[in-house]
N, C-alpha and C positions, 0 to 999 in steps of 0.2 A: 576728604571725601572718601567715603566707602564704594569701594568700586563692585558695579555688580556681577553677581555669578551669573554666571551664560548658562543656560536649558539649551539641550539639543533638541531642534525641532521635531514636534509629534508628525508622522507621514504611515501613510500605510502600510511603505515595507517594515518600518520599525515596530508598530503592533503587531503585524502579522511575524515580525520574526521574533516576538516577545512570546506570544501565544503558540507560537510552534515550540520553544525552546518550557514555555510551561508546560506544554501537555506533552512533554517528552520526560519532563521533572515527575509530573504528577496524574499525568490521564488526562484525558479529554473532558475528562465531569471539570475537573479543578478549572478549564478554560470560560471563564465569565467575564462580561464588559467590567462588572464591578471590582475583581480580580485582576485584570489588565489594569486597569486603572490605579489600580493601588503600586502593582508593580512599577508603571511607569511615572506612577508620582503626578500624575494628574485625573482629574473629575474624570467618572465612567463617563458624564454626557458626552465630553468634548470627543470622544472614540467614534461617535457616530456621522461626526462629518467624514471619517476615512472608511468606518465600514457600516453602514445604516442597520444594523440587527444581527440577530446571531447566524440568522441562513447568510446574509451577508459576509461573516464570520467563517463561517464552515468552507464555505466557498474558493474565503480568500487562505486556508487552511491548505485546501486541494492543489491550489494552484500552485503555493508553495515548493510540497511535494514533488510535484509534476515538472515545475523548474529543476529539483535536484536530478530527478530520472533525466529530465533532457540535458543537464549538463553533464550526469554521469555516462549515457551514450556517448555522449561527443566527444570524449576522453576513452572511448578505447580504441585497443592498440593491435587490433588484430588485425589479418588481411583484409580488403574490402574482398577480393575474391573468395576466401572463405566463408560462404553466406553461414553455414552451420554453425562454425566456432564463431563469427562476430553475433549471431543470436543467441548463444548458447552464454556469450558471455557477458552480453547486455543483459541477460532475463537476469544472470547471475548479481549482476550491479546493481541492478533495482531491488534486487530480494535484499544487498548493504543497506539500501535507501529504507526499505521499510522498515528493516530489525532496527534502525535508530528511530525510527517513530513508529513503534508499533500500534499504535492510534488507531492511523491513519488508513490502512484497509478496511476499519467498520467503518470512519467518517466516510471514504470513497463511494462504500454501497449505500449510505442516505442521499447524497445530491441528486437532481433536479437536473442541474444545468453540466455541461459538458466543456471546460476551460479549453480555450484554443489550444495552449499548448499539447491536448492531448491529441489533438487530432493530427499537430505538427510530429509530434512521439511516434504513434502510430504512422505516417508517412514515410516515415525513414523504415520503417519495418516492413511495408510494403515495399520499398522503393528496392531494399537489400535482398528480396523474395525475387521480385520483377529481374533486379539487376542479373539475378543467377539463373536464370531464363526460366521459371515458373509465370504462368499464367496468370493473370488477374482474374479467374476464377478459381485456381487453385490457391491462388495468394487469401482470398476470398474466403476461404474455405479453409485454411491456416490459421487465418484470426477467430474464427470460431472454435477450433481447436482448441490453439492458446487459453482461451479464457484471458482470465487473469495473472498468470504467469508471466505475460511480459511487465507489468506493474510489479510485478517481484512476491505476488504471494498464490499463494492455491484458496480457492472457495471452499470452504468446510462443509460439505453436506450433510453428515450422519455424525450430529456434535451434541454435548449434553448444553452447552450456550447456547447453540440455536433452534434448540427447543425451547427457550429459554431460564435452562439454568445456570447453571455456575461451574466453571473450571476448577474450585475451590477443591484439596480434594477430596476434604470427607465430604462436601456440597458433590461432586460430583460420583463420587461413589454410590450416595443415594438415589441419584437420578438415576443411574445405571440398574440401579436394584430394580428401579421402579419402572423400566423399559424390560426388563429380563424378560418378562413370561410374554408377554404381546411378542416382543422382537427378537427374541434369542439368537438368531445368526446375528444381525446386525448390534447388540450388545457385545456378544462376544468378541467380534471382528474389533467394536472399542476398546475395551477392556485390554482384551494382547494388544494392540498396536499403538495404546495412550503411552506417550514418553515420557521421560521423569521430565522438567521445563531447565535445561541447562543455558539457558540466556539465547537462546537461538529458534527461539520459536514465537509464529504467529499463529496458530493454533492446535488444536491437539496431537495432532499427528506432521504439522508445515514442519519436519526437519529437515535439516542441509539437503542428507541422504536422498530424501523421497519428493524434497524439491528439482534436484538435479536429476532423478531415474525420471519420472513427468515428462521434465523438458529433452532430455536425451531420447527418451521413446518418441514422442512428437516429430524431434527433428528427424529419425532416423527414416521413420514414417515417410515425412516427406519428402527425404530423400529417394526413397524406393519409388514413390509416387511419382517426382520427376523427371526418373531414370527411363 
């Protein structure tokens, strides 16, 4: 008798960790039902019982993410009384979490829906604010600041992608030509300040540097504020 091979059961955390680990291979384009499905060796349909579509998909994409942010919080090691340094170095661990999926800060700005665990994320941020005897309005008033920063990345405003070109660079050196005479300060400000892309970047200008001066100006802020 031929004995038979065992399949490891299909579940959602195994697509969703097939699909994070593709679009970390290949981009986000590369993530398709049909795609998953080849990877894991079974029909695109049967995917849809663990995630019904591709917003279902992107979704379960986010949350992923969000699970590595809250478990990389939860693993640092600094004082609880040092509110500054323990935020200083949680924003810092999420900026690890993203440069391995650099993805994942454009999927984050298309969702819809707001996965608990971010709301749990955020709670601890407040809690760590609250804890160092800041106000719930000034705590308040702190996450608006942040932005996105505690997520681990900066929002690119004045980018030749989100105008919608290309980071490409002879793609993006065109676009820059093509901003110059309308926008000359703000061209030029790109132009000096675009990095060469040394594996550490999430977009033109998000390096270590001017992630870490951000969140150090913020904090210092609100520490004066507190005082």
């Amino acid at each position: 008798m031929v004995a038979k091979t065992s399949r490891k059961p299909l579940s959602r955390e195994r697509v969703l960790a097939t699909a994070v680990s593709l679009a970390d291979r290949e981009g986000i384009q590369a993530v398709t039902m049909r795609r998953l499905g080849a990877d894991l060796h079974v029909e695109a349909m049967s995917l849809y019982y663990h995630l019904p579509g591709k917003d279902a998909l992107l979704d379960g994409l986010v949350e992923s993410v969000v699970a590595e942010l809250t478990t990389a919080a939860g693993h640092l090691d600094s004082d609880d009384r040092d509110w500054r340094g323990r935020l200083r170095q949680q924003f810092l661990s999420a900026r690890d979490v993203m440069l391995r999926h650099p993805w994942a800060p454009g999927v984050f700005g298309t969702r819809r829906t707001i996965p608990a665990g971010l709301f749990a994320y955020y709670d601890g941020i407040v809690g760590t604010l609250v804890g160092a005897g800041f106000s719930y309005h000034l705590a308040h008033r702190a996450l608006h600041a942040f932005g996105s920063l505690p997520l681990g990345f900066a929002q690119e405003t004045f980018s030749p992608a989100s105008a919608g070109g290309s980071m490409e660079d002879g793609a993006a050196e065109a676009d820059l030509a093509a901003m110059a005479e309308a926008m000359p300060h703000l061209t030029a400000m790109v132009a000096a300040e675009m990095h060469d892309s040394a594996g550490d970047m999430l977009g033109w200008c998000d390096s270590q540097a001017e992630f870490e001066f951000t969140v150090d100006l913020l904090l210092d802020g609100l520490a004066r504020l507190r005082g």
